[in-house]
DSSP file (Angstrom, degrees, kcal/mol; ACC not computed):
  #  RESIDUE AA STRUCTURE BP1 BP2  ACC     N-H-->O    O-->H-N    N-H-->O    O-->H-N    TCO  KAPPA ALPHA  PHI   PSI    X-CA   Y-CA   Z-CA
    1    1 A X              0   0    0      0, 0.0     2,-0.2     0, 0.0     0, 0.0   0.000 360.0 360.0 360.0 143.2   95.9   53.2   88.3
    2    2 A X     >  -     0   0    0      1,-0.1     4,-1.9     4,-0.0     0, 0.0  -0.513 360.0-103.3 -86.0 154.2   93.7   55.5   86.1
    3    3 A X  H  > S+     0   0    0      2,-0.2     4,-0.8     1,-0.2    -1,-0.1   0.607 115.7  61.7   5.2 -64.0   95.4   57.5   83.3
    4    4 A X  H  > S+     0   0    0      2,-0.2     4,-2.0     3,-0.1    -1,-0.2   0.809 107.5  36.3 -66.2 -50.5   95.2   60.4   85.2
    5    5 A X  H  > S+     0   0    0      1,-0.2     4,-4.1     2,-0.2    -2,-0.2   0.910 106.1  67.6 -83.5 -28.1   97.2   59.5   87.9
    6    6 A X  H  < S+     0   0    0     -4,-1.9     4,-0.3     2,-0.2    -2,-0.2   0.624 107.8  45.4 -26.7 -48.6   99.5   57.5   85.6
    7    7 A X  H >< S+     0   0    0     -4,-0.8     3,-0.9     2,-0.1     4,-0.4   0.991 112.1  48.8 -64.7 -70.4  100.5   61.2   84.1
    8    8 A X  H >< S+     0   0    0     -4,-2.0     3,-2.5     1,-0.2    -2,-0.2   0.912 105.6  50.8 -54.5 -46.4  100.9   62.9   87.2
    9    9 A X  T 3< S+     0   0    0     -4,-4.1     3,-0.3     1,-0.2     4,-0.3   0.612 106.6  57.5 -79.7  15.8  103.1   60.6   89.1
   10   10 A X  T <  S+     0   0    0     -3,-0.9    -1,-0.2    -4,-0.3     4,-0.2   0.671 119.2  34.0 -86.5  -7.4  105.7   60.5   86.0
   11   11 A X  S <> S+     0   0    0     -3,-2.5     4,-0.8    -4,-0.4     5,-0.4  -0.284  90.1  94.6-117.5  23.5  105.9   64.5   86.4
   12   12 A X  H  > S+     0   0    0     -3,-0.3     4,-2.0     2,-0.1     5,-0.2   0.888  91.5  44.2 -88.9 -31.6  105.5   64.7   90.3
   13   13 A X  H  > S+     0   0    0     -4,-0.3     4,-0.6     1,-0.2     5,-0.2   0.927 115.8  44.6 -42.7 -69.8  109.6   64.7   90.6
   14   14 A X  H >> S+     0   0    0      2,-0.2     4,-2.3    -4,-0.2     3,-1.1   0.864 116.6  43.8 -28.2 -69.2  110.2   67.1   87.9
   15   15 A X  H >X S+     0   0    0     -4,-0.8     4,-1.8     1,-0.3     3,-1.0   0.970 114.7  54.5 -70.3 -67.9  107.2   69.8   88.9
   16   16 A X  H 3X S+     0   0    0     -4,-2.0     4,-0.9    -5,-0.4    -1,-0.3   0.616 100.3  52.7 -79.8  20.8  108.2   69.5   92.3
   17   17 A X  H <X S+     0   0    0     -3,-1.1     4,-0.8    -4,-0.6    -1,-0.2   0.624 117.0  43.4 -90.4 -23.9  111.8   70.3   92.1
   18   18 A X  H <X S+     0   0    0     -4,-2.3     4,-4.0    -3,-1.0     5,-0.5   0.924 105.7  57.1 -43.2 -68.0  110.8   73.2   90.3
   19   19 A X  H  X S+     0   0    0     -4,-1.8     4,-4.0    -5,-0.3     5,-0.2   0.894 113.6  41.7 -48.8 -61.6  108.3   74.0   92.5
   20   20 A X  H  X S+     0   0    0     -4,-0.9     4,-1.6    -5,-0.4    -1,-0.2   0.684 105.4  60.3 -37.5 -44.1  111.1   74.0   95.6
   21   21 A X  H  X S+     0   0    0     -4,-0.8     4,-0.9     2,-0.2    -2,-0.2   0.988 112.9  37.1 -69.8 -63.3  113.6   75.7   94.0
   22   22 A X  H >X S+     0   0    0     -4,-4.0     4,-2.0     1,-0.3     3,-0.9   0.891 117.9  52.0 -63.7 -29.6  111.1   78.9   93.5
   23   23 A X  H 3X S+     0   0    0     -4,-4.0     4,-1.8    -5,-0.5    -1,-0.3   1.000 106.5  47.3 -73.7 -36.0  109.7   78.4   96.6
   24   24 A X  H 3< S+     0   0    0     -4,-1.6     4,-0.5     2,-0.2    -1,-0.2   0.768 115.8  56.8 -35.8 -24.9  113.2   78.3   98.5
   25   25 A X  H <X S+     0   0    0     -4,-0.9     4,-1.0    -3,-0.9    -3,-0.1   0.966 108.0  43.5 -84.3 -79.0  113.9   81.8   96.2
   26   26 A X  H  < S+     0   0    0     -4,-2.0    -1,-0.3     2,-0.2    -2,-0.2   0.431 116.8  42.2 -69.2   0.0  111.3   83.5   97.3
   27   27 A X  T  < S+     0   0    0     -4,-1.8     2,-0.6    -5,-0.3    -2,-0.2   0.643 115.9  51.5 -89.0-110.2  111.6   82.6  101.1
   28   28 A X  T  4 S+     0   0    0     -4,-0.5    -2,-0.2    -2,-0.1    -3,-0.2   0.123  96.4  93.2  -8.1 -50.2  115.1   83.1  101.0
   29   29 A X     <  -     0   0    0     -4,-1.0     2,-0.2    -2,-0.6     6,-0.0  -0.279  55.2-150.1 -85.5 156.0  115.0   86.7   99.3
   30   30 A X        -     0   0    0     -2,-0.1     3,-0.5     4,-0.0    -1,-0.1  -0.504  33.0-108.8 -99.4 161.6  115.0   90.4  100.7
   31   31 A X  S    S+     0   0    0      1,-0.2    -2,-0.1    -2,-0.2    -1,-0.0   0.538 120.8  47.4 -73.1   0.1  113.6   92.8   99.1
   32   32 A X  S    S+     0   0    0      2,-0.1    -1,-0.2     0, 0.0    17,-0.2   0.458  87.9 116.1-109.7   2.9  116.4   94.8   97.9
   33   33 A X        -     0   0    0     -3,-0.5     2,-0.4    15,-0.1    15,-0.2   0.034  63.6-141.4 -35.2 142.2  117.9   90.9   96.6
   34   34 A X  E     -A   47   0A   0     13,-0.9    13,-4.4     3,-0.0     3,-0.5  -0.999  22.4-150.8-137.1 130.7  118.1   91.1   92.5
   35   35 A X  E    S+A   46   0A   0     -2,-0.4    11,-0.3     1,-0.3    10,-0.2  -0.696  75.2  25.9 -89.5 157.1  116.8   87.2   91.5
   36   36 A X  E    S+     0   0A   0      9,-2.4     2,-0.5     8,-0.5    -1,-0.3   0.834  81.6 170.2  73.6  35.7  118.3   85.9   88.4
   37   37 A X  E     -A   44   0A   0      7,-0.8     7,-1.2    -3,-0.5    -1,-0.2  -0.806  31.8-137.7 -98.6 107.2  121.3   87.9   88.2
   38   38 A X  E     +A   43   0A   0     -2,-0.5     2,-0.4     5,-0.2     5,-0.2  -0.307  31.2 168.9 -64.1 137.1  124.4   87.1   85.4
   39   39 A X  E >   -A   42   0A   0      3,-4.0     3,-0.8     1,-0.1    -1,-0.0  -0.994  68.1 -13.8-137.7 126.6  127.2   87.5   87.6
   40   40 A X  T 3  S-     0   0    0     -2,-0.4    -1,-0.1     1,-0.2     3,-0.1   0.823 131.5 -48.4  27.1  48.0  130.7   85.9   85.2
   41   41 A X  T 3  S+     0   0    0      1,-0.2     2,-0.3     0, 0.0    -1,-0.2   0.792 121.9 100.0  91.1   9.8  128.7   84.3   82.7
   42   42 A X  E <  S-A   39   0A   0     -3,-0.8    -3,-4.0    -5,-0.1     2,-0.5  -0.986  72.9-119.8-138.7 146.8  126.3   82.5   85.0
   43   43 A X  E     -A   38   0A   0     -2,-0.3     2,-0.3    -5,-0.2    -5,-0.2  -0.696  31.9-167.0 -99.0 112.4  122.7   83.0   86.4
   44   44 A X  E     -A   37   0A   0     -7,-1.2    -7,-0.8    -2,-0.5    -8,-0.5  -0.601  20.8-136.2-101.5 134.2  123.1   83.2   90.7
   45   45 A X  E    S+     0   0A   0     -2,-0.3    -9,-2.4     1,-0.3     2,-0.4   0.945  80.3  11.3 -63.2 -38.4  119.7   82.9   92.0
   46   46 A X  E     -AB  35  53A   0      7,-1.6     7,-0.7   -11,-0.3     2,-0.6  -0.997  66.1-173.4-153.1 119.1  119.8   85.2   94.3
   47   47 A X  E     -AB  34  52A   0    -13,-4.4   -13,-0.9    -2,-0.4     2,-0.6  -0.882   5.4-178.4-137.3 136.8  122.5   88.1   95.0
   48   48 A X  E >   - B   0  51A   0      3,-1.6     3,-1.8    -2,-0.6     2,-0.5  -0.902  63.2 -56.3-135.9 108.4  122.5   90.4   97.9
   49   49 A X  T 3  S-     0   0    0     -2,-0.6     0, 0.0     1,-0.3     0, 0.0  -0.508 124.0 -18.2  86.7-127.3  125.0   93.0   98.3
   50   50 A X  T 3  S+     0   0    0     -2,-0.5    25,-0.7    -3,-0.1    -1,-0.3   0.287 116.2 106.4 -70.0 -10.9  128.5   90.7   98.1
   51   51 A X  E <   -Bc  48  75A   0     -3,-1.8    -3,-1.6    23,-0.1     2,-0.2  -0.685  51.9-170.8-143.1 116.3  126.6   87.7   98.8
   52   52 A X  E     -Bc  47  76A   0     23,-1.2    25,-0.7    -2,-0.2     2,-0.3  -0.760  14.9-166.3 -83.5 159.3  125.8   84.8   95.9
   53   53 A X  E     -Bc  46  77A   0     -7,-0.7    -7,-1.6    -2,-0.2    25,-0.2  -0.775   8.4-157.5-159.5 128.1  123.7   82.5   96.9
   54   54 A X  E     - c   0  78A   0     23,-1.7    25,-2.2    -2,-0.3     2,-0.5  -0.472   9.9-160.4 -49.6 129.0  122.7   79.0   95.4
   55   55 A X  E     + c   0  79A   0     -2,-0.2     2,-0.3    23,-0.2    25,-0.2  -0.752  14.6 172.1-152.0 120.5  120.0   76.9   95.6
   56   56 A X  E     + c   0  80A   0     23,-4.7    25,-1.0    -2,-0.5     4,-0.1  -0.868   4.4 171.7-116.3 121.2  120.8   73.5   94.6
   57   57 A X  S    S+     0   0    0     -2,-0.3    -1,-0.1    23,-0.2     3,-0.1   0.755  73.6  47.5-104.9 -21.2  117.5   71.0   95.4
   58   58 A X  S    S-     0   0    0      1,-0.2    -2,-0.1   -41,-0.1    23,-0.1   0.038 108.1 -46.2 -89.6-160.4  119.3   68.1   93.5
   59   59 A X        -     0   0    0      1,-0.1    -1,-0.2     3,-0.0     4,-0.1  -0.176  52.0-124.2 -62.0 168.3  123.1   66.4   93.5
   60   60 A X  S >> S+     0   0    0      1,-0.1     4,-0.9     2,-0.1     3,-0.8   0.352  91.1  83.5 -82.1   2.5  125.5   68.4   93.4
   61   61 A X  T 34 S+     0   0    0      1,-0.2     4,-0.4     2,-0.2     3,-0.3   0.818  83.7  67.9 -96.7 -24.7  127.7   67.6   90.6
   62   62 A X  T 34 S+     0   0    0      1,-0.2    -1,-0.2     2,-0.1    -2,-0.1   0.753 116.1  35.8 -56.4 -20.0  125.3   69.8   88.0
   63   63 A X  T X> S+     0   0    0     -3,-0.8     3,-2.3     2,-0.1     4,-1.7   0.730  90.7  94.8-100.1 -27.2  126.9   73.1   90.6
   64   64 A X  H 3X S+     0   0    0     -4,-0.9     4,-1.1     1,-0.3    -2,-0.1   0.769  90.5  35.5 -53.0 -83.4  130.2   71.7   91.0
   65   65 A X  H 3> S+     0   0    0     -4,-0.4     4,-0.9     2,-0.2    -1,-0.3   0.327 115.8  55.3 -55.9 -12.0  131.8   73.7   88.2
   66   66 A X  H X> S+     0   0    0     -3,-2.3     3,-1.8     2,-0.1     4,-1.0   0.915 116.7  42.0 -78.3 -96.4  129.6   76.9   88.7
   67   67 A X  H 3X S+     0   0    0     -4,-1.7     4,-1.2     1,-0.3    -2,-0.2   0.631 101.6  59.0 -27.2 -44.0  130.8   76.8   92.0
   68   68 A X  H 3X S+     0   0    0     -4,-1.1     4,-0.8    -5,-0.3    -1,-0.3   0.977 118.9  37.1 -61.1 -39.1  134.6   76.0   91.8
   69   69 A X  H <X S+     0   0    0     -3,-1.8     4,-0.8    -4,-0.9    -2,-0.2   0.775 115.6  52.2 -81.9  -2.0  135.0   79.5   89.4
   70   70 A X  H >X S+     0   0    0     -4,-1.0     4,-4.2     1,-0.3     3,-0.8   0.877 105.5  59.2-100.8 -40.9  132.4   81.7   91.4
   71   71 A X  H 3< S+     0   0    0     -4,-1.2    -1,-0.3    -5,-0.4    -2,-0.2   0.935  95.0  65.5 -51.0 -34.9  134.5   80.6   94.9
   72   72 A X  H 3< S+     0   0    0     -4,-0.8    -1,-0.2     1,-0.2    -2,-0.2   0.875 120.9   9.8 -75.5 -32.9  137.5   82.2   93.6
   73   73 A X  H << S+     0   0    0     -3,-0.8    -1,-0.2    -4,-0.8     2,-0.2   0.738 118.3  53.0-107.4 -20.7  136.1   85.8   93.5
   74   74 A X  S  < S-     0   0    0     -4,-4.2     2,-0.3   -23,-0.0   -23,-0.1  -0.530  75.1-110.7-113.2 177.6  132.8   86.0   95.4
   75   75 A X  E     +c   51   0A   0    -25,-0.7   -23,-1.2    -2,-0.2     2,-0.4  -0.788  48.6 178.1 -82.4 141.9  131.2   85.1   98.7
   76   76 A X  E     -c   52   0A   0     -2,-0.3     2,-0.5   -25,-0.1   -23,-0.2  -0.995  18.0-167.3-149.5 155.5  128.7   82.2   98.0
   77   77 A X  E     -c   53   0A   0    -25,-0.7   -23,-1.7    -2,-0.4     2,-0.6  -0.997  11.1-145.4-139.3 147.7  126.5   80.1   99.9
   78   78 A X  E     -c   54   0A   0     -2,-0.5     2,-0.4   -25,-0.2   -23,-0.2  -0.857   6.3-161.1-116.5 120.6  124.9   77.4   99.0
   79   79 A X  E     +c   55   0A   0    -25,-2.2   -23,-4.7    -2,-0.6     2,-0.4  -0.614  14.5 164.6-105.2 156.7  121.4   76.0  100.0
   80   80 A X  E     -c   56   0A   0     -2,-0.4   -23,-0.2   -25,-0.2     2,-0.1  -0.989  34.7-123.0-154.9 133.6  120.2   72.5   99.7
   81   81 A X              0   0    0    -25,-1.0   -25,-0.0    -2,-0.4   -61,-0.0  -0.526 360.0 360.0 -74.7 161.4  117.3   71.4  101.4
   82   82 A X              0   0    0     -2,-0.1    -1,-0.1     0, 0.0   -25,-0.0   0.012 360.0 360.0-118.7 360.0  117.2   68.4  103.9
């Protein structure tokens, strides 16, 4: 394996779980949608109207706790890819 390819495919995870998460954002979102909103001291990807919404491309336990306080007061949904 060259060098070159030897670079990319130690970064392919990494760039494309990025890469997923923004694209998921921006398909997901409306235009009246505010991205990247602190909403109690955490950053919701996406919030429309009443509506939080997540988008988790990895496990779940990095949300878990985001999620247990955010349930108590808001609507939330959570996306995960398949």
């Amino acid at each position: 394996m060259t060098e070159t390819k030897k670079s990319q495919s130690n970064s392919i995870g990494t760039l494309n779980e990025k890469t997923l998460h923004a694209d998921l954002k921006w398909l997901l979102s409306e235009a009246h949608d505010q991205l990247e909103k602190r909403v109690e001291n955490f950053v919701i990807d996406i919030v429309r109207d009443d509506l939080l919404i997540e988008i988790q491309t990895a496990n779940f336990t990095n949300i878990r706790r985001k999620l247990e306080k955010l349930i108590q007061n808001h609507k939330v949904r959570l996306v995960h890819p398949i």
